[in-house]
Steps between C-alpha positions, in 0.01 A plus 500: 500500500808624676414850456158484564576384838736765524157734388305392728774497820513892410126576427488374867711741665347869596752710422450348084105632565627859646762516192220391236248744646792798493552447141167451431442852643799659351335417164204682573250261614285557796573341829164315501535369155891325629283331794246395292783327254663385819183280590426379187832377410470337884123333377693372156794313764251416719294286255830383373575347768203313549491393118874375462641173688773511771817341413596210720 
């Protein structure tokens, strides 16, 4: 659980988007097809976050 924290305290920070969308575009995909990734993988930890229970 440790490192999924860890996961998610990164997936938070903008410079881990910019660095994600920079390799994505060094491997050849297009620009619009990293943003489109981008916002899905923000819908998945969106409805994670409403499906899983907070800690107390």
């Amino acid at each position: 659980m440790k490192t999924l924290n860890i996961i998610i305290k990164r997936m938070k920070e903008p410079s881990t988007w910019a660095g994600l969308a920079a390799l994505g575009v060094i491997f050849g995909l297009p620009p619009g097809t990293v943003e489109a990734v981008g916002q899905v993988l923000g819908g998945v930890a969106a409805l994670a976050a409403i499906a899983l229970p907070e800690n107390s």
